[in-house]
N, CA, C and O of each residue as an XYZ file, in Angstrom:
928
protein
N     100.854    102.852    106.128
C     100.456    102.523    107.492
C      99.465    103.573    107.993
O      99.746    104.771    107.966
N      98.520    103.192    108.366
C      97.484    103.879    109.098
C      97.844    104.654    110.567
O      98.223    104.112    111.606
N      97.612    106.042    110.325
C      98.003    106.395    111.944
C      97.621    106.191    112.978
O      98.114    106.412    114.085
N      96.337    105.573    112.547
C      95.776    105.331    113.916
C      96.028    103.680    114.403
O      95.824    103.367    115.576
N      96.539    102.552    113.273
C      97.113    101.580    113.518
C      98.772    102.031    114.310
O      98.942    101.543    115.427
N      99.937    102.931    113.736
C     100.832    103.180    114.394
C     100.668    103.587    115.929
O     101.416    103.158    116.807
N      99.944    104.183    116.082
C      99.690    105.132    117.174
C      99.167    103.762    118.394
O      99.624    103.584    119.523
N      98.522    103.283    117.970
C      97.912    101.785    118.813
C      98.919    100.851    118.982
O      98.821    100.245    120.050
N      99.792    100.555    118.329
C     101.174     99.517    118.152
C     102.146    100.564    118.790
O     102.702     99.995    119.729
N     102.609    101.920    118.671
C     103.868    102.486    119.656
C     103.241    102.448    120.868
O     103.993    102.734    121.800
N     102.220    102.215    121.140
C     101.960    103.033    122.682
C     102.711    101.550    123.354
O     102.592    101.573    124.580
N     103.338    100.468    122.930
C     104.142     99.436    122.941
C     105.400    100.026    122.697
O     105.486    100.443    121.542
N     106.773    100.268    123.641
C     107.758    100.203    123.894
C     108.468     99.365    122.742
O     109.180     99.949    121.925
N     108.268     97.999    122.688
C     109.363     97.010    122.074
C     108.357     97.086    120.781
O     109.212     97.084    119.896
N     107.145     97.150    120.112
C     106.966     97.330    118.631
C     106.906     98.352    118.432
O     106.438     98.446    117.297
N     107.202     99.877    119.069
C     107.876    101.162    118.671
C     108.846    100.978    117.693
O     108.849    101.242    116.490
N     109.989    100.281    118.717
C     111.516    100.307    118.234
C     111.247     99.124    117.292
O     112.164     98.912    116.499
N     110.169     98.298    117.210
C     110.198     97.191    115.741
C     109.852     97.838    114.453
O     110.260     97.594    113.318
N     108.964     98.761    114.909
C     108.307     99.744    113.752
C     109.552    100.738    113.186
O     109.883    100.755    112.000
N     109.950    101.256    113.844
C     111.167    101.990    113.569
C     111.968    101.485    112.720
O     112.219    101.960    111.612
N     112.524    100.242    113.311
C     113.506     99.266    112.257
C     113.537     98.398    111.140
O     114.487     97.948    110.499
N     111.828     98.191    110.988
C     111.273     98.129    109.783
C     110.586     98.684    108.827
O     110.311     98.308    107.687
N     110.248     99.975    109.647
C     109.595    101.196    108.434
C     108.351    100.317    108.240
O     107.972     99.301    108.822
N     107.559    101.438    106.680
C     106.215    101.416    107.057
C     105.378     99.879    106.419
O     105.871     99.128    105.578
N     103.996     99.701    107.099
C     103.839     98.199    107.263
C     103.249     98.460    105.256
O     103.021     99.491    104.623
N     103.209     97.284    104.937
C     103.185     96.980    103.219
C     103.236     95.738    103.535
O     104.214     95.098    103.922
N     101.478     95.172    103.259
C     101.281     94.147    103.390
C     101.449     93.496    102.059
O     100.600     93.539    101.168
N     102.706     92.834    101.975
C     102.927     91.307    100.953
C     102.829     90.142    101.140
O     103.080     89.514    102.169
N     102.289     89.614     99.708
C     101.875     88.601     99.915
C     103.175     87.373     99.720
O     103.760     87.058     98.683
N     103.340     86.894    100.985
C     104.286     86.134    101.542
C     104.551     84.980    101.573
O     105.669     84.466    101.569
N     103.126     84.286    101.619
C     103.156     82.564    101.625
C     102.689     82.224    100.236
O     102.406     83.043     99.361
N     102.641     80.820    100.135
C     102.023     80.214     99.108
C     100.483     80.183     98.726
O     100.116     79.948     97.575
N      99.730     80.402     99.627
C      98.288     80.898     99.696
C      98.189     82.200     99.267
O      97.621     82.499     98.217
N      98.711     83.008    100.019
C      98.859     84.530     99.235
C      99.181     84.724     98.217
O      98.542     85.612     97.652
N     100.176     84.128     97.501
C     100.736     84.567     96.486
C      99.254     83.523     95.002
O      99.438     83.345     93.797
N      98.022     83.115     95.851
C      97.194     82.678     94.418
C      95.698     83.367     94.789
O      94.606     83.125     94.274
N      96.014     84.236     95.782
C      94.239     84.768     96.415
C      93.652     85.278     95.126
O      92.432     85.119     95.078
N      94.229     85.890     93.988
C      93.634     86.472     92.888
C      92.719     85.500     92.264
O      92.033     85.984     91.364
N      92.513     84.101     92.547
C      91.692     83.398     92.079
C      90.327     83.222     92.746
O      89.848     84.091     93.473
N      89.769     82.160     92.493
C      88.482     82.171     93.327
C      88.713     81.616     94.208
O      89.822     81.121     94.409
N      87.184     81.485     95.443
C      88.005     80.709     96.797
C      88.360     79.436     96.766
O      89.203     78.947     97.517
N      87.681     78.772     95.818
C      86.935     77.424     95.670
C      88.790     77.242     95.480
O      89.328     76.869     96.523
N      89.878     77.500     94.119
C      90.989     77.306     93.847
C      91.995     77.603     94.729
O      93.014     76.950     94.954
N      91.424     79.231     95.490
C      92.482     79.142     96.875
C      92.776     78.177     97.494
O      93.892     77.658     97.511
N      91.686     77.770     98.155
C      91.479     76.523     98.656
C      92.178     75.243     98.135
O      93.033     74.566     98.706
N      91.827     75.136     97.376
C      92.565     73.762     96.857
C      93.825     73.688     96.615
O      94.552     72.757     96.959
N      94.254     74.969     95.824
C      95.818     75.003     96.316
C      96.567     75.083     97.460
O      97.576     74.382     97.538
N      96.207     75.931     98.513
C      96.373     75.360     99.918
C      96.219     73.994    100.461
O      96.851     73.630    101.453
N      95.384     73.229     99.825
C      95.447     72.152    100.432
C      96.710     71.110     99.287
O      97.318     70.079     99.574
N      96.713     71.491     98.678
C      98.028     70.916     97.360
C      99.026     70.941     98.204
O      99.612     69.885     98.445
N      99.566     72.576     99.046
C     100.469     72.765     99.373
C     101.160     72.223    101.157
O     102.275     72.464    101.620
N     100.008     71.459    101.796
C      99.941     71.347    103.096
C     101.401     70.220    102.777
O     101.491     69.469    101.806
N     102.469     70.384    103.924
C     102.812     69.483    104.311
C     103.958     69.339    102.799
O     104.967     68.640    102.707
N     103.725     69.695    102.400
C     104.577     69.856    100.690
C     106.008     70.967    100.524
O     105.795     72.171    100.667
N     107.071     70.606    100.298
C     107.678     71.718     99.232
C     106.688     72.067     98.454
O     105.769     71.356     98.048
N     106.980     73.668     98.164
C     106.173     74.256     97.269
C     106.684     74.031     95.772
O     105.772     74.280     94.984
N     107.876     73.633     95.135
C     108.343     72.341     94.160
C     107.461     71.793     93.872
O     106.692     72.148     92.979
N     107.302     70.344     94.863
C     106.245     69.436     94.667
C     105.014     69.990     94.535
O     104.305     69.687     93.575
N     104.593     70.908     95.525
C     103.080     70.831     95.093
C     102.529     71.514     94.319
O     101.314     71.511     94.119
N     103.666     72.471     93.557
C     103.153     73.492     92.350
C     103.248     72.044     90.607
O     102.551     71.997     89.593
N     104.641     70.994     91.156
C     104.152     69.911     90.025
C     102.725     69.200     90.488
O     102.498     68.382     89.596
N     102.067     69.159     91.093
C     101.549     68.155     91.389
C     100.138     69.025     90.874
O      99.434     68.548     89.984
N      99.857     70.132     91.420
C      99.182     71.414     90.594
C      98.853     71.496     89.072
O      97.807     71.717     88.461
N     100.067     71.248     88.709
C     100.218     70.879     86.714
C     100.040     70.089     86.458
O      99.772     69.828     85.286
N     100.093     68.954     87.685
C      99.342     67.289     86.388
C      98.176     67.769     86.709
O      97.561     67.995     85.667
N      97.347     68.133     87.957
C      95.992     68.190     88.206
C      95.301     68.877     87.056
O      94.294     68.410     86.525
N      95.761     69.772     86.767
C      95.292     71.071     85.921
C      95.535     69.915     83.814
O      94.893     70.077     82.776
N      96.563     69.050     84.090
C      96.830     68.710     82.855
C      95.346     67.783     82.407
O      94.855     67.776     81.278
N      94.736     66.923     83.790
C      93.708     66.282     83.703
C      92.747     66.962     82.927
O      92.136     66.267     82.115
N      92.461     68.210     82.992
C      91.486     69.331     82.698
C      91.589     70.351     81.779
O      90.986     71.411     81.946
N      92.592     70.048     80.419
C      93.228     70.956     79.726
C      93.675     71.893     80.193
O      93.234     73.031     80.030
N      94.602     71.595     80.835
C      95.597     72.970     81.547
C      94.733     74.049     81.654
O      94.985     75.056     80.992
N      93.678     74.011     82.434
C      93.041     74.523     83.326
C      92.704     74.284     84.476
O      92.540     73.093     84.743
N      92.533     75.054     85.303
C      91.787     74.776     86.895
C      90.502     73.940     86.571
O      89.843     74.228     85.572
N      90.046     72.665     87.590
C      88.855     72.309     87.154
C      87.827     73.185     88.242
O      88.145     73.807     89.255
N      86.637     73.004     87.693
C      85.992     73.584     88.346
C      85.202     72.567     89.469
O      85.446     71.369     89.321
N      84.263     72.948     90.594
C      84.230     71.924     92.073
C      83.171     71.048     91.070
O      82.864     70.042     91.710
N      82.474     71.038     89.710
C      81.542     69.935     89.626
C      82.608     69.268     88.532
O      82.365     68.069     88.392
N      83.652     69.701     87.773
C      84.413     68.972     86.887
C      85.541     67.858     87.981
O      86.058     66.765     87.748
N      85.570     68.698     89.106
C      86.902     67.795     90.403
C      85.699     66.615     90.688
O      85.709     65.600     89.992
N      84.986     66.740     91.416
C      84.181     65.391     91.798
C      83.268     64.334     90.541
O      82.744     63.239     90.743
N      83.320     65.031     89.412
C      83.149     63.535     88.206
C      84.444     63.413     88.388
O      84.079     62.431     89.035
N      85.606     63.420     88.471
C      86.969     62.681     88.091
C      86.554     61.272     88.953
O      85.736     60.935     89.810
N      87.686     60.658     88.140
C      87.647     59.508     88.774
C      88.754     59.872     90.097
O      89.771     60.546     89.928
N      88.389     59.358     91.261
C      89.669     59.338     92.490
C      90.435     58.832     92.229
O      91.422     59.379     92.722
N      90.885     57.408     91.296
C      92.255     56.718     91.010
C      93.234     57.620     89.981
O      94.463     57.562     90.022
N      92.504     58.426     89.093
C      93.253     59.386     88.310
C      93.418     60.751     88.470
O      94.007     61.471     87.664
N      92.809     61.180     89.697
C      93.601     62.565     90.775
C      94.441     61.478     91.667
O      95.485     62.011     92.042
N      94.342     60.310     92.068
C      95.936     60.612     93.011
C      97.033     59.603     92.275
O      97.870     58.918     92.862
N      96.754     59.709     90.433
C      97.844     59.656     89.671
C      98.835     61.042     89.579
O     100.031     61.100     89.294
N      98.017     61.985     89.881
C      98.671     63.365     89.690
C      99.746     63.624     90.907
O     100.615     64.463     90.673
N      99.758     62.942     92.245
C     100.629     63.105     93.570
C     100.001     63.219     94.464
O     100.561     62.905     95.514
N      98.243     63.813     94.586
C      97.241     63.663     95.830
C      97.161     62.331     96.598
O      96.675     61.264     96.224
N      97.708     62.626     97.671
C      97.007     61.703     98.720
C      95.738     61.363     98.717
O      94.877     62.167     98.359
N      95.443     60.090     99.126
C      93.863     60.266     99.090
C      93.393     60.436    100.224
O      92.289     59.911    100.371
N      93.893     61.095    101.307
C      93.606     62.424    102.191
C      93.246     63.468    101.714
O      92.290     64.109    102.149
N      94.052     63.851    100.611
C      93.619     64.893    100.105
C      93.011     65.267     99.135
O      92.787     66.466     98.968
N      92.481     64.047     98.009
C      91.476     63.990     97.656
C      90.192     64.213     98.711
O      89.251     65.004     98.657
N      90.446     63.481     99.414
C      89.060     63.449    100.155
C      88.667     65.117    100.378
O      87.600     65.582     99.977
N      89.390     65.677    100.867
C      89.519     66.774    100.858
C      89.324     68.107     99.953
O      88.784     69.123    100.393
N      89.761     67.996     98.814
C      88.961     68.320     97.301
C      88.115     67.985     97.068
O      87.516     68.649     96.222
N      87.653     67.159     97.428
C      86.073     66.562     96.726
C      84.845     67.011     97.910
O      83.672     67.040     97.535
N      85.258     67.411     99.581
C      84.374     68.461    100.176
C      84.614     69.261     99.924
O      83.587     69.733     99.436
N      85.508     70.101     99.846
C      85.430     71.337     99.327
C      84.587     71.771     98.043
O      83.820     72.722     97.891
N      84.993     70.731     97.144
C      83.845     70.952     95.789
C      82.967     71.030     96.161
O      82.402     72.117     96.041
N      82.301     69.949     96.841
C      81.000     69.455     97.348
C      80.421     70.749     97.978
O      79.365     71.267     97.614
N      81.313     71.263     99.066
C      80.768     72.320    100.366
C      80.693     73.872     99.166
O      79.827     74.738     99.289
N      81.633     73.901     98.238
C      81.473     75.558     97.371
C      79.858     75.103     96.819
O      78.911     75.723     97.303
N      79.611     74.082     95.870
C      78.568     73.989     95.189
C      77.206     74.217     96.266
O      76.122     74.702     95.943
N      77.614     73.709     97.652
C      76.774     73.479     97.992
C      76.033     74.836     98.823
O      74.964     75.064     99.390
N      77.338     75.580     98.505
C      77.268     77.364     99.107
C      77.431     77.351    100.742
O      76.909     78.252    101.398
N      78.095     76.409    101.309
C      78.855     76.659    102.463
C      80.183     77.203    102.035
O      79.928     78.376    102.306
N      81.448     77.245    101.557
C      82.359     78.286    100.730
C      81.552     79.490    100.235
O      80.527     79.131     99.655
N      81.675     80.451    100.280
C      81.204     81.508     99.526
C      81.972     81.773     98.856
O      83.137     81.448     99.085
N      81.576     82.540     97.651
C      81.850     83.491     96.792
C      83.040     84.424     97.261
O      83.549     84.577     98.372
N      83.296     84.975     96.074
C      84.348     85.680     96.280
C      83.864     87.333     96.736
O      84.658     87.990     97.410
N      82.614     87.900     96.351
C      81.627     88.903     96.725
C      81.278     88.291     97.906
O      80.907     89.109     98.747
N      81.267     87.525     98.149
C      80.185     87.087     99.472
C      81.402     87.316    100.368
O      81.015     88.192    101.140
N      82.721     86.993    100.703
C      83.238     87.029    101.611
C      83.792     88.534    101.922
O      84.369     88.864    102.958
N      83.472     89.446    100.715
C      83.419     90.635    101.217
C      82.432     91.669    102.339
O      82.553     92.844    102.687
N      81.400     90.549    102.690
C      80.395     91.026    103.004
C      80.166     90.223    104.977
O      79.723     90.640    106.046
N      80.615     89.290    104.604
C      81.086     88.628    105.827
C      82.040     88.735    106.720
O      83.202     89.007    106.421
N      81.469     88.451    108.348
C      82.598     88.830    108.941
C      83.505     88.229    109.400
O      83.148     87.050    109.390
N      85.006     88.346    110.026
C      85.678     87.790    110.002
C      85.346     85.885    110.756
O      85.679     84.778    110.333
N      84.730     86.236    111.725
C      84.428     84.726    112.259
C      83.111     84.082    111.783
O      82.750     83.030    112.312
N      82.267     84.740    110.670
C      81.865     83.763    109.873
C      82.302     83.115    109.146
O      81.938     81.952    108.978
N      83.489     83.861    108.307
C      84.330     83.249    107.261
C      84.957     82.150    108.322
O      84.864     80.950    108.064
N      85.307     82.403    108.977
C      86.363     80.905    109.369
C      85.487     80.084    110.020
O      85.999     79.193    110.698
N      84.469     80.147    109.990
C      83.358     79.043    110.700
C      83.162     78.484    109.452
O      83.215     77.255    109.396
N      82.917     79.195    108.290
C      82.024     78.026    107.283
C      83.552     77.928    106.264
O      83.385     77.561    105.101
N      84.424     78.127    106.542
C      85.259     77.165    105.495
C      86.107     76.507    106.234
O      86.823     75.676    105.676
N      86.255     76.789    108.073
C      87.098     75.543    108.622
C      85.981     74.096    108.711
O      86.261     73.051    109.298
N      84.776     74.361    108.016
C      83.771     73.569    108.145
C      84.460     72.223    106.554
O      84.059     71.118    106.187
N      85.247     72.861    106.223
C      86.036     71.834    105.067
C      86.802     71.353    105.352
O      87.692     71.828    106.056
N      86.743     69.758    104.741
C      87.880     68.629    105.513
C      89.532     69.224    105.061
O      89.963     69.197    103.908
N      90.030     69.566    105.849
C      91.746     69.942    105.668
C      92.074     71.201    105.415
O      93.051     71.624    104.796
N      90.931     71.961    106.088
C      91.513     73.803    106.014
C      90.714     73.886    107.642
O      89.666     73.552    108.195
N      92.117     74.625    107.950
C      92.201     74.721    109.148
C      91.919     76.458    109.203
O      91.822     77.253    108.268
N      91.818     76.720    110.958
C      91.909     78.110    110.846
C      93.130     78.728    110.290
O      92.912     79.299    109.221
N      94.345     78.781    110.702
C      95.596     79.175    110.112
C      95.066     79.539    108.507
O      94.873     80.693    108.125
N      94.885     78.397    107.711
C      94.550     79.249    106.206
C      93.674     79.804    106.160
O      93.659     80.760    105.384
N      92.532     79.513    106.931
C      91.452     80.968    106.624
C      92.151     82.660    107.284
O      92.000     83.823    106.909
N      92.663     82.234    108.024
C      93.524     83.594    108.576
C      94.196     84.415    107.974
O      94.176     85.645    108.026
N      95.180     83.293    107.027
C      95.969     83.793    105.571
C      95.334     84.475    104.773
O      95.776     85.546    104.359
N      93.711     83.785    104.258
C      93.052     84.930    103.194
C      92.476     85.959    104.255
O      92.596     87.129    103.892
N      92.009     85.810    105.215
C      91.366     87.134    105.884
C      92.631     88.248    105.507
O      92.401     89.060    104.611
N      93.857     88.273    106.143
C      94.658     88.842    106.063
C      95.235     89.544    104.862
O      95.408     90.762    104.839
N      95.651     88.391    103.438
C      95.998     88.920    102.394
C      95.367     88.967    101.354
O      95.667     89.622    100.356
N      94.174     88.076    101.551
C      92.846     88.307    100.267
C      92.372     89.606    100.769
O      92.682     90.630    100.161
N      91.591     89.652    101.908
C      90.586     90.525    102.131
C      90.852     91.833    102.871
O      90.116     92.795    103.092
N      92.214     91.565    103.208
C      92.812     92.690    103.880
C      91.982     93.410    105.291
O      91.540     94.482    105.704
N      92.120     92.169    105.608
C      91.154     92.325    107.164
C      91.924     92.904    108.614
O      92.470     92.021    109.275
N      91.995     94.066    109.058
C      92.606     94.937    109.700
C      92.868     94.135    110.850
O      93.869     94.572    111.418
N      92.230     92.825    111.614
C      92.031     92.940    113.421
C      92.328     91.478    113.105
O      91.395     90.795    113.529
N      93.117     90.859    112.618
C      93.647     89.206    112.711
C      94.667     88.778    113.336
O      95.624     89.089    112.627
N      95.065     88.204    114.321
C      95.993     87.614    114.816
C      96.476     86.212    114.926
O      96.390     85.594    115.987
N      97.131     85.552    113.521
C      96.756     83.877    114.130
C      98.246     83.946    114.773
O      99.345     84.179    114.270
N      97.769     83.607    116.271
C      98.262     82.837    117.036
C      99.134     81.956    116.790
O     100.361     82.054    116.803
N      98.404     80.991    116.540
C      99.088     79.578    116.169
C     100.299     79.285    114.614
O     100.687     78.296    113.992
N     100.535     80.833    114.536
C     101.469     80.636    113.449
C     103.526     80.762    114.075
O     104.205     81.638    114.611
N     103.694     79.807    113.745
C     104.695     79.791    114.574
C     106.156     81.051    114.027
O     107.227     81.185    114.618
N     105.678     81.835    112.705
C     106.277     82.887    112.301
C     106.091     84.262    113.479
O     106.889     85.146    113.793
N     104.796     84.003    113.897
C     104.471     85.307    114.731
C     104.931     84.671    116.145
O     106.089     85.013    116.384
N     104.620     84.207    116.717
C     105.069     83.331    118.079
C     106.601     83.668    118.041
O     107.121     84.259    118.987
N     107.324     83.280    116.925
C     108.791     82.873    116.954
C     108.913     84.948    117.004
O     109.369     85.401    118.053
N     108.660     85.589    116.315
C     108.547     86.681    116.025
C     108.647     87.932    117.738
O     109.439     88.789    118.129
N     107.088     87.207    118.368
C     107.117     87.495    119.317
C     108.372     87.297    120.212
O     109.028     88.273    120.577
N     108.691     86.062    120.552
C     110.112     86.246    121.514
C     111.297     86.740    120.741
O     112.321     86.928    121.397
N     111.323     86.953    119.607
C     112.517     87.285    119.232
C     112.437     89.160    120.104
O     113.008     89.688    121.058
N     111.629     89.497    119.314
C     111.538     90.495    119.851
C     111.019     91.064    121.414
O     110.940     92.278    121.601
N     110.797     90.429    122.122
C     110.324     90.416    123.298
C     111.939     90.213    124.393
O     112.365     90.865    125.346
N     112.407     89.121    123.734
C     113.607     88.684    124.729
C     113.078     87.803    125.210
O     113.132     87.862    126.438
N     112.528     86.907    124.802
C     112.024     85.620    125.742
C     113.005     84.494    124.953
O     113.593     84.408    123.875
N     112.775     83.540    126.391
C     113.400     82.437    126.408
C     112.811     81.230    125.227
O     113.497     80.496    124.515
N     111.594     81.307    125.296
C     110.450     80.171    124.742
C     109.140     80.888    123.773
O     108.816     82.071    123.879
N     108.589     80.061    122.978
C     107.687     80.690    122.483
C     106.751     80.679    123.433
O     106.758     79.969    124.439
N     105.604     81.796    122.987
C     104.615     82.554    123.699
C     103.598     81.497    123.543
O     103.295     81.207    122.385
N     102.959     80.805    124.614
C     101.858     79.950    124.251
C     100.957     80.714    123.715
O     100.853     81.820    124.245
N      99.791     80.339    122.226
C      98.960     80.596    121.734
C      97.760     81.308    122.573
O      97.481     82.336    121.957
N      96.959     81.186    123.692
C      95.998     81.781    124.126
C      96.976     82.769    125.443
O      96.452     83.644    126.132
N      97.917     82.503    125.504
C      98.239     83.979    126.201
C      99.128     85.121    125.236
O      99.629     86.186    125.597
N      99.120     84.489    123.909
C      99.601     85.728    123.478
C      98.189     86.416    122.348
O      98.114     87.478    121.731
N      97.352     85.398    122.453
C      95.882     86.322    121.784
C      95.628     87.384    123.475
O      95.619     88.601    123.292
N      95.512     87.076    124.403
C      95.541     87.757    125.326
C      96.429     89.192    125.516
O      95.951     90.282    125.828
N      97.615     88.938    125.287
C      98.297     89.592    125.238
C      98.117     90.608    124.058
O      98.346     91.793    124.299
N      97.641     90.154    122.528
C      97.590     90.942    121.648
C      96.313     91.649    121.566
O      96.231     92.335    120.547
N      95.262     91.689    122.357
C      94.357     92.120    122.814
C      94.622     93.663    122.719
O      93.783     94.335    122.120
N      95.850     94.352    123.325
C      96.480     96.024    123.307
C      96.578     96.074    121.768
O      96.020     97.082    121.336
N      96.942     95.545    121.120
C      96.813     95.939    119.435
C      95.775     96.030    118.868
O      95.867     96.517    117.741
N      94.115     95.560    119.421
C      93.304     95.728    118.643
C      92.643     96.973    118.114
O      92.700     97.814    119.011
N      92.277     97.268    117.468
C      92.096     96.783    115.657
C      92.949     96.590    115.039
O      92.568     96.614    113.869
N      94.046     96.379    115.109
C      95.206     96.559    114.561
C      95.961     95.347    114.360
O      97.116     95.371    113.934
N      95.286     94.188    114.681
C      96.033     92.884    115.329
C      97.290     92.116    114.024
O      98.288     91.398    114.089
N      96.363     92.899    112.763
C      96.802     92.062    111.338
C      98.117     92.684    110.760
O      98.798     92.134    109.895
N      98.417     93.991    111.382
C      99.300     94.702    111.408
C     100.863     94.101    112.426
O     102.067     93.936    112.231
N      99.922     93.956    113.472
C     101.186     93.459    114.390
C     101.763     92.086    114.092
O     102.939     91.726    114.124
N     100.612     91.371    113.781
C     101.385     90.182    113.077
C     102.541     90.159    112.224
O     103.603     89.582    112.456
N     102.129     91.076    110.869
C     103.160     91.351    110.134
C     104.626     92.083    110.336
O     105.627     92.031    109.621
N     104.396     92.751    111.512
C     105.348     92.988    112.133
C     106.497     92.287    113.085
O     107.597     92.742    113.398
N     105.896     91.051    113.438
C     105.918     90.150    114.571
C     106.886     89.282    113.269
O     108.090     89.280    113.525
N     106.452     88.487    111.793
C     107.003     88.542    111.134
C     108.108     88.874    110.537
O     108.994     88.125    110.124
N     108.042     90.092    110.493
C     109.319     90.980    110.357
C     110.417     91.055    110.751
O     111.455     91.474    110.239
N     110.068     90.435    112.141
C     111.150     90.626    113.475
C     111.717     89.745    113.488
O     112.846     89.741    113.979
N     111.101     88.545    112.901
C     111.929     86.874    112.542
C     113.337     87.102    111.065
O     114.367     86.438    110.953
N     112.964     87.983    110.355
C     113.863     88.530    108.602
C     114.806     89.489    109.810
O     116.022     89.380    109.651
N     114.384     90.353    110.918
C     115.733     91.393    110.711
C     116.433     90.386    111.964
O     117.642     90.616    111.995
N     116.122     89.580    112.766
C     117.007     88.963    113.889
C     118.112     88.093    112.679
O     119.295     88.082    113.018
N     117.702     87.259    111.073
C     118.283     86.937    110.703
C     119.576     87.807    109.892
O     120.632     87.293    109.524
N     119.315     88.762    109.782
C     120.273     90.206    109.111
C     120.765     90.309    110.598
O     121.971     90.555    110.600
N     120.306     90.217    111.719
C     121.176     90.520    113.303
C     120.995     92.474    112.950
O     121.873     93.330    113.058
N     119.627     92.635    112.551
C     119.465     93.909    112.464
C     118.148     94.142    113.715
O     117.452     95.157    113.721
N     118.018     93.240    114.517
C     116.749     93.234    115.132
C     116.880     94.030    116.783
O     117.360     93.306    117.655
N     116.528     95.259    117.141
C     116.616     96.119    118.355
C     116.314     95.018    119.855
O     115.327     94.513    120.388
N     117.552     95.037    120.054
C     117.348     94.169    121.435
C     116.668     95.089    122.422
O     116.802     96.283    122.689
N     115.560     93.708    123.065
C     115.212     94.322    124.562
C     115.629     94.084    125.781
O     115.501     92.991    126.334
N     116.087     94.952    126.222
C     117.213     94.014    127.282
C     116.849     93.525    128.563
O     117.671     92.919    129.251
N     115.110     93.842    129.131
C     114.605     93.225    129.692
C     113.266     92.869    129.621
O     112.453     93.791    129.560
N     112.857     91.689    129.616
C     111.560     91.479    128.879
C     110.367     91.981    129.713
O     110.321     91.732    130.917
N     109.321     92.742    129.042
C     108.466     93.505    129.758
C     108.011     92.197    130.628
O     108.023     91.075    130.120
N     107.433     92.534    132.577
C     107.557     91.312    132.760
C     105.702     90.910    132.164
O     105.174     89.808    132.312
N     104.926     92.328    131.405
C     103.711     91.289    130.979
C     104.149     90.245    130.080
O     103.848     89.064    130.251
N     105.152     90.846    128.722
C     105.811     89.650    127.868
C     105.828     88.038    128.437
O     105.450     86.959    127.982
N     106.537     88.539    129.798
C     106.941     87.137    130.310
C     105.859     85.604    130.766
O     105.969     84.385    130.899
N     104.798     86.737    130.870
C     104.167     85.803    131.661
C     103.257     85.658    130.148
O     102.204     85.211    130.604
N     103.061     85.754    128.808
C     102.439     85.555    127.619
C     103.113     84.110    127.756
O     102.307     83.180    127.731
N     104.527     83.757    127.904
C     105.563     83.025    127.773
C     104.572     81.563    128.656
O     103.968     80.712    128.003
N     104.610     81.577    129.840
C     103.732     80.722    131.003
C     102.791     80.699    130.904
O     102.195     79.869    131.591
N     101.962     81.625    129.948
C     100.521     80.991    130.201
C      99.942     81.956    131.061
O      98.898     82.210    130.462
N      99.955     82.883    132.414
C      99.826     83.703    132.943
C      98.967     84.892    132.890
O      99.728     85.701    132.359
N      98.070     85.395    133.063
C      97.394     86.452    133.167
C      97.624     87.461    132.409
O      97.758     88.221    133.369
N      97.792     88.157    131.498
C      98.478     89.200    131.228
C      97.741     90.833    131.387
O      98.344     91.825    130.977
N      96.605     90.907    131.925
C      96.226     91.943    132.288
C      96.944     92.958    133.428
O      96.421     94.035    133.713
């Protein structure tokens, strides 16, 4: 953990005592997107979209017929769009989500996806401009690789209902934190935002151990993250 990330997150009362009770941040890779960033984006991608809406069961079989089409290999975005579409959604693809593989092929070849060098070089809201520009990747998964591909210090998705749920656990709230008042709210963590997430995370694993530091009154800025409310 970076001191100058700690030092920005205690000057917070209730992720002091979260930091405390979870010791130091060690970013792992947690989801099903994370756990394949070692590949290229073009395959990130597509396995994320394998996995939408799926047991990760199903969509890691559904992964192995795809790959069986192609000699148990990954195809590559000009080997996915010669397939025929009736024999990718023999493999378990929707043909939603074909459709969906076959822009993405389309959009890497076409160098809207970048490279795996290239997204080192880009910044965070370019990257999620030109690959939420692909049919069925939303911001949420570009957030995932900012975070555990690229290890991007200042990310907060919002809209993940691990951090939200995270937030009131630890907050003492009644309800989850609506999405644009708790980017508001996480505004006091910046640069640090990708940190607090994971922490926010955290706080969802120790409330289930019932190891999680109660607050016994919710700061009332917390509260009003909760309503929608101002939080300055």
């Amino acid at each position: 953990m970076s001191r100058a990330g700690k030092r920005v997150l205690c000057a917070d009362p209730v992720m002091a005592r979260l930091i405390e009770a979870v010791g130091p941040y060690r970013l792992v890779a947690s989801s099903q997107l994370a756990q394949h960033l070692e590949h290229s984006p073009f395959e990130t991608l597509a396995r994320a979209i394998a996995h939408q809406q799926l047991h990760g069961s199903a969509a890691a079989s559904i992964l192995a017929r795809l790959q069986g089409l192609f000699g148990a290999t990954f195809p590559t975005p000009e080997r996915l769009l010669q397939a025929d579409p009736q024999r990718l959604r023999g493999t378990g693809f929707s043909f939603a989500k074909i459709a969906a593989l076959r822009d993405l092929a389309a959009k890497t070849l076409a160098g809207v996806v970048p490279s795996a060098a290239q997204l080192e070089s880009l910044a965070d809201h370019e990257i999620i401009e030109r690959l939420t520009a692909v049919r069925g990747i939303g911001r949420w998964t570009v957030q995932m690789l900012l975070i555990f591909r690229l290890q991007r210090p200042d990310v907060l998705p919002v809209d993940d209902f691990g951090v939200r749920n995270g937030f009131r656990l630890a907050y003492g709230l009644k309800g989850l934190p609506l999405p644009r008042a708790l980017a508001e709210f996480g505004e006091r963590w910046r640069p640090h935002r990708s940190m607090a997430a994971w922490y926010l995370w955290r706080a969802v694993e120790l409330e289930r151990r019932g190891a999680l530091p109660r607050c016994r009154r919710p700061p009332r800025i917390a509260t009003r993250a909760l309503s929608g409310r101002s939080a300055a």
